[in-house]
N, C-alpha and C positions, 0 to 999 in steps of 0.2 A: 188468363186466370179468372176461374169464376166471379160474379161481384162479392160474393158473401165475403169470400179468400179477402179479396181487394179491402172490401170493411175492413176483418177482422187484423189484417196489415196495418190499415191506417192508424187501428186505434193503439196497436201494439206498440209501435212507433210513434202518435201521441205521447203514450204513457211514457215511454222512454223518453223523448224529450223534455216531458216534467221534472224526470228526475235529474234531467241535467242540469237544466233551468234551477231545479231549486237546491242544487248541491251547494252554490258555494255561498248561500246567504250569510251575510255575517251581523256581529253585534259589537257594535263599536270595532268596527276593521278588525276583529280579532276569528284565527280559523282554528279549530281545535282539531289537531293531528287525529287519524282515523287509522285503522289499521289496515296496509296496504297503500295508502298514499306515499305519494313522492313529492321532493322537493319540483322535480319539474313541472307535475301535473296541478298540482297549488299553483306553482306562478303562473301559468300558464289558463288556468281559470282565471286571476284577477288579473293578466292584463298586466304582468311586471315582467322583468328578467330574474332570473335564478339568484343570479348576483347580487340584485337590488335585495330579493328575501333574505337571502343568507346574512347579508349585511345589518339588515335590520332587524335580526334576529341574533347576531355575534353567533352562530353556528360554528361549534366546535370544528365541524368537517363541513363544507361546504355542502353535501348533499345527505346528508346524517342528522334525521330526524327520527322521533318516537312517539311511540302512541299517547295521546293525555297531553301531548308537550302542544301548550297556546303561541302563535304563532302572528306574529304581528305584520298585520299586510300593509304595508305602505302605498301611497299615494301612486296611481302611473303617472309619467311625465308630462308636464301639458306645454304649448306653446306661445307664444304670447298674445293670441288671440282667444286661447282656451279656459275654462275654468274647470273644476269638478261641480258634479252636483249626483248628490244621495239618490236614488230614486227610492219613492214612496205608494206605500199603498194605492190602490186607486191609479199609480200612473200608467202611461203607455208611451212610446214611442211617438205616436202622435200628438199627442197632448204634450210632451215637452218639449217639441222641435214649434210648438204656437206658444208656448210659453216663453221660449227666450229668441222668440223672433226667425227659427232659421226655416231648413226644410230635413226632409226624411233623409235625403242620402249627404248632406252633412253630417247628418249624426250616423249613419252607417259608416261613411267613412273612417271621421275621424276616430270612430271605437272599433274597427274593423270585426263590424259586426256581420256575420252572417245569414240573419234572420232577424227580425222585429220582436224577439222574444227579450223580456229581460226582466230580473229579480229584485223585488225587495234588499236593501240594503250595496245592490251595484253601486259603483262611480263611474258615469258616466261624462267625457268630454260634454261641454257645452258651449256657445259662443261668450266671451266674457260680456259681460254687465258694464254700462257706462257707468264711469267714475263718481260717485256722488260725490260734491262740492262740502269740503270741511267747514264745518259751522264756525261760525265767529267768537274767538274765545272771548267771556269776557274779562276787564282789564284786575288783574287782581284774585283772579279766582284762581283754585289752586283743586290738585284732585292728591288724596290720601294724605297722609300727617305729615308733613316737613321738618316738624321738631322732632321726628323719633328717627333714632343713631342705633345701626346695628353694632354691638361692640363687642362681637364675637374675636375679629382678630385682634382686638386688646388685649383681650380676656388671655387668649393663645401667648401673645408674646409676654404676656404679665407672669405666668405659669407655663414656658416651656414643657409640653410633656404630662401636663397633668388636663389637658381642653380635647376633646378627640371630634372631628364630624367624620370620619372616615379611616380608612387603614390605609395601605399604601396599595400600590398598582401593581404588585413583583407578581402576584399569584392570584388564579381565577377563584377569591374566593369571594365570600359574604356573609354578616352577621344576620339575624333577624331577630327583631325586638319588641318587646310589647309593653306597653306602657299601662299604668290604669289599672291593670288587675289588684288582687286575686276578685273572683265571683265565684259561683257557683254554676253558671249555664254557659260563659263563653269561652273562660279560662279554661275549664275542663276538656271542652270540645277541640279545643287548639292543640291542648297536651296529647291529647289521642291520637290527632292529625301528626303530630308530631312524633311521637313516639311510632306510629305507626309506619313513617318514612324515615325513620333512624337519623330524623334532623335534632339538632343541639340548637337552645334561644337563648337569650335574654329574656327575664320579667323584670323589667324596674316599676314594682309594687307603691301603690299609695295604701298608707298607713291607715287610715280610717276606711279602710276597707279589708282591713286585714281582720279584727274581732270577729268571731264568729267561723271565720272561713282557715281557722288555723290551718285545717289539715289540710286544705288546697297547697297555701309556702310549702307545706312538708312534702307532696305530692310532689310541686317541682322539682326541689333539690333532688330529690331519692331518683326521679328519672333523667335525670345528670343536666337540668341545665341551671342557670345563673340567676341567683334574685341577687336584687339592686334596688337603688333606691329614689323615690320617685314622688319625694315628699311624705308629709302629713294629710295635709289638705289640700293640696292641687292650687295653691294661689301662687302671682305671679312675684318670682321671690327676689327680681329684677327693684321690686317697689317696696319692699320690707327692709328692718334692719339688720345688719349683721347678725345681732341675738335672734331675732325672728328667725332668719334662716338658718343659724342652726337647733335651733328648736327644733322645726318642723322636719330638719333630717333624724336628729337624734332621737325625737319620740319615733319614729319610724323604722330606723337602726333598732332600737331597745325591741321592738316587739319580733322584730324578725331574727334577733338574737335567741329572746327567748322560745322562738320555735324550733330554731334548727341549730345552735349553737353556733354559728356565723355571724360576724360584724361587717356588714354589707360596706364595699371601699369603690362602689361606684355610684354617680348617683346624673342622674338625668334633669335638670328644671323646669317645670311645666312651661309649656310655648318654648322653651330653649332660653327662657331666659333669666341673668342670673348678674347681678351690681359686681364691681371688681372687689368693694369691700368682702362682701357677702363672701366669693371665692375664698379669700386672704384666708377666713376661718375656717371654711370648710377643708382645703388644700392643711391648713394646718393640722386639721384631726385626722389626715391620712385619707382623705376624698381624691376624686379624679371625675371628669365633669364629662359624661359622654351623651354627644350631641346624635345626629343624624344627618346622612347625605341624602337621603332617597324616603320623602315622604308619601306613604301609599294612599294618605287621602281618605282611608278605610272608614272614619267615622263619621265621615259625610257621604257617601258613595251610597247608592238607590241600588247597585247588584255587584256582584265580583265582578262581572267584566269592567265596570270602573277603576274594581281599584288593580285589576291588571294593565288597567288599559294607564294609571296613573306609575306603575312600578316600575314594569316591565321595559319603557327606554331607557329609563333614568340608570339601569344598574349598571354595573363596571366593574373590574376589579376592585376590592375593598369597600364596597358599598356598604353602608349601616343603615338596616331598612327602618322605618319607624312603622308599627303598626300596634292595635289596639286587644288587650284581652278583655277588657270592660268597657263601660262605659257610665255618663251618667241616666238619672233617673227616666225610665222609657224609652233611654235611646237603644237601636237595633244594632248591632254588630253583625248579624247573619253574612253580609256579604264580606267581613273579613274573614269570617269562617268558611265560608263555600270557597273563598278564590284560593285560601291558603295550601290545598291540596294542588292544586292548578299551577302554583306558583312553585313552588316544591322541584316538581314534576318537569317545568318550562327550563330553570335553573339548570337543574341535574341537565337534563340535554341538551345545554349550550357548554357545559361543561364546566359549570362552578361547584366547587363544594360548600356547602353549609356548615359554618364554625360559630362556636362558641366567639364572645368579642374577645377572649384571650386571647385565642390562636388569632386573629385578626389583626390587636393594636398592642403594644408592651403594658398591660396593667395588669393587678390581680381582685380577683373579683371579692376579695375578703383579705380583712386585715388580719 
């Protein structure tokens, strides 16, 4: 073969191995389904079994994936001399086999690597790390509040049937829920994503954020899904008193009456929490107290891959997702708007349906 041939081989075949090298980078273990991939061809780039994916992806069919649908790569196995370690910018193969002590063909080995090539965001076997010796507590000292009591299952057995954190497990389905709205920039954007994939929510609305934004409530209802309610002012109604908390539903209640003719009969407690008095009256004016199983994290999360990467194990049958349609002042929502299409889309191809929390729990969303 002439040299030039020989070149223009070599570099063809470079090129090609870039692109293999850089296929499977990911962002927070997470791989977004492409069109033409296979479940085998995915595991089989990150170093798992079919099996191991499928599983931690709850795949409808074990080999039954779709375009758009995010895909959670789980850890490979290590042994007990091994650890994982991310590989980063800047590294090489060499430089990590001096950084944790070993040599080249341990690390070829034990990643049954065929080449010293490797990518941003790999996991890579490593030799483990000696033990560092646990500091000495001191005598007395204590970490988070020891006087705070969750009295979520009080609450449940105090009201049978009126306390909800989830639905039952008979049927692949799932609520989704947004708390905090109406606005004008995030609420809307949600509605679109949502109407646009023929999904049904929850909005449990805080009331001082309703004036002004009427026609947003009206927006909801008219495209079929559920307002609820989610206070006045967003305080914690765990530390108020009875009269306090139902103020803060009722002025709430009344404004979303007079938008859409409905007397909202669900209502959510900011933090989730909520005194057993407090209940006694609200349950009495025909409330029902709907919590959450699966918090998305949404309103702290830096991109959507977080808050996929926070949702997406957590779900199950009857999951009640929590997520955000506003927020407060300057805070960014964008990454529960970008992951919500992503999410949608992962659901649908594991094979849950998206319901309203009626079809999910025995209440009514209006008295």
């Amino acid at each position: 073969m002439p040299n030039r041939s020989r070149s223009l081989l070599t570099v063809i075949c470079s090129l090609l191995l870039s692109a293999v090298v850089s296929l499977p980078v990911l962002a927070n273990r997470l791989y977004r389904v492409k069109p033409g991939d296979t479940v085998y061809f995915i595991a089989k780039w990150h170093g798992i079994s079919q099996e191991k994916l499928a599983e931690a992806n709850q795949l409808a069919r074990p080999g039954f994936i779709i375009p758009r649908q995010v895909l959670l790569i789980p850890d490979p196995p290590t042994l007990a001399d091994e650890e994982l370690y991310t590989v980063k910018a800047g590294d090489s193969l060499f430089r990590i086999a001096q950084s944790f002590g070993t040599n080249l063909n341990w690390l070829r080995t034990r990643n049954q690597l065929n080449s010293d090539e490797i990518y941003i965001g790999q996991r890579l076997k490593v030799p483990t790390s000696p033990a560092k010796p646990e500091e000495p507590k001191t005598p007395g000292s204590s970490t988070g509040n020891s006087q705070y009591v969750w009295n979520i299952p009080d609450l449940m057995a105090r009201h049978p049937g009126k306390v909800f954190l989830q639905g039952t497990d008979g049927a692949k389905q799932v609520a989704l829920t947004f708390d905090d709205g109406p606005d004008t920039e995030y609420t809307t954007k949600i509605l679109d994503t949502l109407g646009r994939l023929g999904a049904k929510a929850t909005f449990f609305l805080k009331g001082k954020n309703i004036p002004g934004r009427e026609w947003v409530v009206a927006r909801i209802v008219q495209e079929g899904h559920i307002v609820a309610n989610h206070s006045y002012s967003h305080p914690n109604l765990r530390k108020m008193s009875p009269e306090q908390i139902v103020n803060e539903a009722q002025r709430t209640e009344e404004l979303i009456a007079g938008i859409t003719g409905k007397r909202t009969a669900l209502l959510r407690p900011p933090y989730g929490e909520m005194s057993e008095e407090g209940l006694d009256r609200l349950v009495a004016r025909g409330y029902q107290m709907i919590n959450w199983s699966v918090d998305s994290g949404d309103w702290r999360a830096e991109n959507a891959d977080q808050v996929l990467v926070n949702t997406l194990p957590q779900i199950k049958p009857g999951s009640i997702v929590l997520m955000h349609s506003a927020g407060g002042e300057g805070q960014d929502l964008t990454p529960s708007v970008e992951a919500l299409e992503d999410l949608i889309i992962t659901l649908q191809g594991r094979g849950y349906q998206i319901v309203p929390l009626t079809e999910l729990i025995p209440v009514q969303a209006y008295k």
